[in-house]
FIVEXKOL-582589 format. One line per field, with one value per residue (C-alpha): x, y, z; residue number from 1; residue in one letter. Coordinates in steps of 0.25 Angstrom, whole numbers. Example, Ala and Ser with C-alpha at 12.3 -4.5 7.8 and 13.67 -1.06 7.14 Angstrom:
2
u: (49,55)
v: (-18,-4)
w: (31,29)
nr: (1,2)
rest: (A,S)
//
This chain:
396
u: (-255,-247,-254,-269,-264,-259,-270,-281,-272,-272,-288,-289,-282,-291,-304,-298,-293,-309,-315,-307,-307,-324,-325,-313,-322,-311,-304,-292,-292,-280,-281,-271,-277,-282,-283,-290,-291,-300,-297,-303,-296,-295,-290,-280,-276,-274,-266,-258,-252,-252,-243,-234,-232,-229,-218,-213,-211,-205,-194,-191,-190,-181,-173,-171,-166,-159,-151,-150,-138,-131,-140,-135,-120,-121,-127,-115,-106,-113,-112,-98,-95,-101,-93,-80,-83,-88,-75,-66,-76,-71,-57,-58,-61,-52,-42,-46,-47,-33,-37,-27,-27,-42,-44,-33,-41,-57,-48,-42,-58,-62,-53,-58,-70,-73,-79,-71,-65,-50,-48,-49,-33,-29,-35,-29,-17,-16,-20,-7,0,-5,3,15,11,18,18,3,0,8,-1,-13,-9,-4,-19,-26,-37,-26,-23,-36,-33,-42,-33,-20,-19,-21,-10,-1,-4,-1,11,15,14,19,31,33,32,41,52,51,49,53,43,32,35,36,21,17,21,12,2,6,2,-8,-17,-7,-4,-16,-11,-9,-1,7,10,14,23,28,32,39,47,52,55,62,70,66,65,65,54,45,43,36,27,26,20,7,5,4,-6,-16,-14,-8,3,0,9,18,18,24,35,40,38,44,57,59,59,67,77,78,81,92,99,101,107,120,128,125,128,122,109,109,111,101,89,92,91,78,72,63,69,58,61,77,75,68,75,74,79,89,95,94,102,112,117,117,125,133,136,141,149,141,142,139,128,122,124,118,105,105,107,96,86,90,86,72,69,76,81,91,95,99,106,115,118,123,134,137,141,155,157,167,165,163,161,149,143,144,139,125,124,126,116,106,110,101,89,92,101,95,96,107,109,113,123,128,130,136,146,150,152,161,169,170,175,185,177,180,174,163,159,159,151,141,140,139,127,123,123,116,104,104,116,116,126,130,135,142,150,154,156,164,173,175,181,190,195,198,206,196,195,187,176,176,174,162,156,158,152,140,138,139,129,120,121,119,106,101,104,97,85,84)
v: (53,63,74,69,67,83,87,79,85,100,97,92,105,113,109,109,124,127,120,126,139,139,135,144,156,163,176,184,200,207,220,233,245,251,241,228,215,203,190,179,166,161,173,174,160,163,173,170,157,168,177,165,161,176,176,163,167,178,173,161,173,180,169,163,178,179,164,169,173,161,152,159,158,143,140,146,138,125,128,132,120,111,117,115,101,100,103,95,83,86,89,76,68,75,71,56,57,60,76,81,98,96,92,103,114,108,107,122,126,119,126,139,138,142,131,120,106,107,93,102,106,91,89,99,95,81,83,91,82,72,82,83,98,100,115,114,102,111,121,115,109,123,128,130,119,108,110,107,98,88,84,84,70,72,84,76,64,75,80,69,64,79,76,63,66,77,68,72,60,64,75,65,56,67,71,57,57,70,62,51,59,66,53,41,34,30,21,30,38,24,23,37,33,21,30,41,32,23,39,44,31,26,11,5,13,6,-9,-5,4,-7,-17,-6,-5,-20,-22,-10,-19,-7,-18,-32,-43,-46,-30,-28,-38,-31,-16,-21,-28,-15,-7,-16,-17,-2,1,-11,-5,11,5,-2,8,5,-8,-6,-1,-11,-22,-17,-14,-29,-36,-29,-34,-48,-61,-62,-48,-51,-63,-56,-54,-40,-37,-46,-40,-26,-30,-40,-26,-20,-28,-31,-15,-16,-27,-37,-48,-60,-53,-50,-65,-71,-62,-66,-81,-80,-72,-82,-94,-89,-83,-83,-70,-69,-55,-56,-69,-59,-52,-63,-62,-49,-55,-55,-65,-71,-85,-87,-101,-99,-89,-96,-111,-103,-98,-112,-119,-106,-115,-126,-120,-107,-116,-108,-92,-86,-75,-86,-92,-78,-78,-91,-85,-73,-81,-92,-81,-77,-89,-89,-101,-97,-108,-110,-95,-95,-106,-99,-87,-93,-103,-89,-82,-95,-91,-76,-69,-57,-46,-50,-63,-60,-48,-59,-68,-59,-54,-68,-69,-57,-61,-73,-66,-74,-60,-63,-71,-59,-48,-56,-57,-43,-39,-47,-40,-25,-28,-35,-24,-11,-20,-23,-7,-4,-12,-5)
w: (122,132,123,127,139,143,136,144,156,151,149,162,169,161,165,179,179,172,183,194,188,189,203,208,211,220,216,220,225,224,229,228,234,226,216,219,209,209,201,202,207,192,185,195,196,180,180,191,181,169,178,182,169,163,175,170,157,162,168,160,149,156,161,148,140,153,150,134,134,141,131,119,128,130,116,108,118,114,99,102,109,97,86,94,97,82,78,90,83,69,75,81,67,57,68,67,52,53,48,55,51,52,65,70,62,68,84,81,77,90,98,92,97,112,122,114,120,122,114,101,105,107,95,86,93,89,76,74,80,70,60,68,68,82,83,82,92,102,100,101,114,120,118,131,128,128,142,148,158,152,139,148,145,129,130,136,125,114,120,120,108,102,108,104,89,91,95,109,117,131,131,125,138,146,143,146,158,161,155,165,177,171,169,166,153,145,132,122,132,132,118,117,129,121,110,118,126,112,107,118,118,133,129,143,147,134,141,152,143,133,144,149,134,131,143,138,126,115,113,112,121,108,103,119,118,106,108,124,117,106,120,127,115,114,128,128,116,123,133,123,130,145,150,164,159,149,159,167,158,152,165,170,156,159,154,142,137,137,127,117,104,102,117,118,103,110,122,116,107,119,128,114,114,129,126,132,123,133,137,121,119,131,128,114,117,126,117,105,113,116,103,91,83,72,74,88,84,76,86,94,83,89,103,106,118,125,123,108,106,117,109,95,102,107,95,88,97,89,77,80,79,69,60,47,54,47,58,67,56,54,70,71,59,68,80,74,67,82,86,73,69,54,46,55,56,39,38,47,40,28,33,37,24,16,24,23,17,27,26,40,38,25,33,43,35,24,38,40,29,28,42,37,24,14,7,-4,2,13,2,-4,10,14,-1,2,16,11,0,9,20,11,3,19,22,10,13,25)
nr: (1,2,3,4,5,6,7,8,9,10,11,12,13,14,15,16,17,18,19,20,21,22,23,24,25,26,27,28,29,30,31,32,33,34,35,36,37,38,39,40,41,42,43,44,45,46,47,48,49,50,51,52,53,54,55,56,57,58,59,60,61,62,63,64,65,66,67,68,69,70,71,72,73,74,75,76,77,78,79,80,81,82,83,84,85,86,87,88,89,90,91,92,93,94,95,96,97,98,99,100,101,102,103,104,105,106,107,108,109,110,111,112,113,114,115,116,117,118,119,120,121,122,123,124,125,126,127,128,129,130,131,132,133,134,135,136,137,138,139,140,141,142,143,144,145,146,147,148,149,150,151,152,153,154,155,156,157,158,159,160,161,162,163,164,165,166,167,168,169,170,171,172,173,174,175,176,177,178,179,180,181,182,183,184,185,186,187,188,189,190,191,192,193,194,195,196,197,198,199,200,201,202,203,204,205,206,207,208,209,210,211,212,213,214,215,216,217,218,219,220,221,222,223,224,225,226,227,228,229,230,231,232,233,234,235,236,237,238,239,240,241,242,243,244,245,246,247,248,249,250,251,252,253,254,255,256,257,258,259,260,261,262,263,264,265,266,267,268,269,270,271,272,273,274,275,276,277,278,279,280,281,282,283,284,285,286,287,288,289,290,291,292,293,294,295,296,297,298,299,300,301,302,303,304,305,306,307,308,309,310,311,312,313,314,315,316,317,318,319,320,321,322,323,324,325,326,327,328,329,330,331,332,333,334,335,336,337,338,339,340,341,342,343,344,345,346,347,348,349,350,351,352,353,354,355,356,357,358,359,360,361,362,363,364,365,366,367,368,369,370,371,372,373,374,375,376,377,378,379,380,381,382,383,384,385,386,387,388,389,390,391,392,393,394,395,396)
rest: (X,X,X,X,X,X,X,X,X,X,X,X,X,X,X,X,X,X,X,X,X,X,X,X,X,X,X,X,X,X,X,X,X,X,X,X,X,X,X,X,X,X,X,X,X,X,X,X,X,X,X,X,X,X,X,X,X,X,X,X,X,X,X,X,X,X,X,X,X,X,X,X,X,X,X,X,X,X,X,X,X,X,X,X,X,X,X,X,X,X,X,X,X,X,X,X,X,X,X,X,X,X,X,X,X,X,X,X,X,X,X,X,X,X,X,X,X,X,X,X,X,X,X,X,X,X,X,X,X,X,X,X,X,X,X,X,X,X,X,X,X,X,X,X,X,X,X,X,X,X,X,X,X,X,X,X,X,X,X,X,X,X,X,X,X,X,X,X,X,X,X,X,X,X,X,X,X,X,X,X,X,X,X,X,X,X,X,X,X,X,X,X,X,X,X,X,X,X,X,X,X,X,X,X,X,X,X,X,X,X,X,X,X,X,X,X,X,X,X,X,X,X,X,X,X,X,X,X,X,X,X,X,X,X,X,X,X,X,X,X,X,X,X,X,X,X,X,X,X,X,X,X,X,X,X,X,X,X,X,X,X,X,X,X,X,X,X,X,X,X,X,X,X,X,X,X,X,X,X,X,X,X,X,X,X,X,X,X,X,X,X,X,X,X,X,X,X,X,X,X,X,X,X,X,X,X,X,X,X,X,X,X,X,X,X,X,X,X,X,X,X,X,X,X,X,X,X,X,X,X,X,X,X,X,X,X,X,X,X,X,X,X,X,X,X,X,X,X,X,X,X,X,X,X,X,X,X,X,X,X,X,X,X,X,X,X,X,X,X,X,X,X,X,X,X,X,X,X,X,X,X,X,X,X,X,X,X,X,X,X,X,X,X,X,X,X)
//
């Protein structure tokens, strides 16, 4: 239909330009002394158009030679360009496919070629870095390309994560706090964070940490509490040897956080290393009485108080409801023995060993016993324990 139509239209102008061209009876005198030329108003008109589209032929020819070399120019730039960002793509894959030497050798033919996107020496450099080939990564980040201001934040991420697999924790936070300034802490830069400050053994720094992780939801509520009270627990056992700091860092810690197992554990050996056995007892009390844990209940053993028989009646009152733990018998023994309550601290232990015949409970018990001058029955105990511990060691 557009067809008919343009040439109904081209018909139209035809029989127009005939019609004008017989009633036209005009002409044109050019005259040059001694030269004088007569046209007619048509032949003129005709080639007046010929002569201007010769002259637009002309210079659109001579324009477009004179553009030719820049064509040629740009069109070799944009093949260039495709076969380096062919290869940054395959790069990209066999880094994905886990193809590690690959992807280094398509980055390194990226690179080669002129024109190509920086990112090829980020890639090349964490596919070494996936091989632990160091040497090479801090090559690949010294070229020119990786220092484009654009991948600063990707640098800084490797560097990162260089130094943190070479054992170089320090130097991996130092990086991220330039990353810091440079555009603030995205999550992964978190993570890596979490990682570098558990390496470089800066465990009171880790709560805090822990707490912006769990609300951009990388950790759940529950997977905070515990990665929060491993930190928490870590930081309380450095400070075994400074009671002031200890003190300190255990009072600003909230109420909740004090009563959990692990925590309380943690600062009971602590203050227990200090020589702060009322204090490891009154922590552990309270812990117990929230939530109950038999290995802390050991360690209630390990406090050496004042006042005995306060000590061996809080533990008793556990009794009630735990009747059937044997680490709380065992506890119960150590404690009566203690007190120099003999018969009942045997009875304890052996309550204790019925249940679970631990190595712990037959060295107190068998040391009981020698104490006590009932040689034999201390070198049968003593026997047991050894045996016990090397099969436990060697479990281990």
């Amino acid at each position: 239909m557009r067809g008919l139509l343009a040439f109904l239209v081209l018909a139209a102008a035809a029989v127009t330009v005939a019609l004008l061209a017989r009633i036209n009876a005009g002409y044109a005198l050019f005259v040059a002394p001694p030269y004088r030329v007569e046209l007619s108003l048509n032949t003129f008109f005709l080639l007046t158009a010929i002569a201007f589209i010769a002259l637009y032929a002309f210079v659109r020819i001579v324009t477009r030679l004179s553009r030719l070399p820049r064509d040629v120019r740009d069109h070799r730039r944009r093949r260039q360009v495709g076969r380096a960002r062919a290869k940054e793509d395959a790069a990209v894959v066999a880094l994905i496919e886990g193809r590690h030497g690959k992807a280094r050798q398509f980055a390194d033919e990226s690179l080669a070629i002129p024109g190509s996107s920086p990112v090829g020496s980020l890639i090349a450099a964490r596919a070494a870095l996936e091989t632990r080939d160091f040497d090479a990564v801090e090559s690949a980040l010294a070229r020119p390309e990786a220092r484009a201001p654009s991948l600063a934040v990707s640098r800084l991420m490797l560097e990162a994560e260089v130094a943190l697999e070479r054992g170089q924790p320090v130097d991996a936070l130092a990086r991220l706090a330039e990353l810091k300034k440079e555009a603030g802490l995205h999550t992964a830069a978190l993570r890596l964070e979490l990682r570098a400050l558990t390496a470089a053994g800066r465990h009171t720094e880790i709560a805090a940490l822990i707490d912006q992780l769990v609300k951009r939801k990388v950790y759940d509520t529950a997977q905070g509490e515990v990665l929060r009270a491993s930190a928490h627990a870590e930081a309380l056992a450095r400070f075994a040897h400074d009671a002031s700091g200890l003190r300190d860092y255990w009072n600003r810690l909230p109420d909740a956080e004090k009563l959990q197992p692990k925590i309380a554990r943690a600062a009971a050996g602590a203050f227990i290393a200090l020589g702060g056995d009322r204090e490891a007892a009154d922590i552990i009390a309270r812990s117990l009485d929230r939530r109950w844990d038999s290995d802390l209940v050991a360690l209630y053993a390990e406090c050496t108080t004042a006042d005995a028989t306060r000590q061996l009646e809080t533990a008793e009152r556990w009794l009630v409801d735990h009747n059937q733990d044997a680490t709380l018998l065992y506890t119960l023994g150590r404690l009566c023995e203690r007190a120099q309550l003999w018969g009942k601290a045997q009875t304890y232990l052996e309550a204790s060993l019925a249940l679970d015949n631990s190595w712990r409970a037959n060295l107190a018990l068998g040391e009981m016993q020698a104490n006590l001058g009932r040689t034999d029955e201390a070198n049968a105990h003593l026997a047991a324990a050894l045996k016990l511990a090397l099969a436990a060691l060697n479990r281990r």
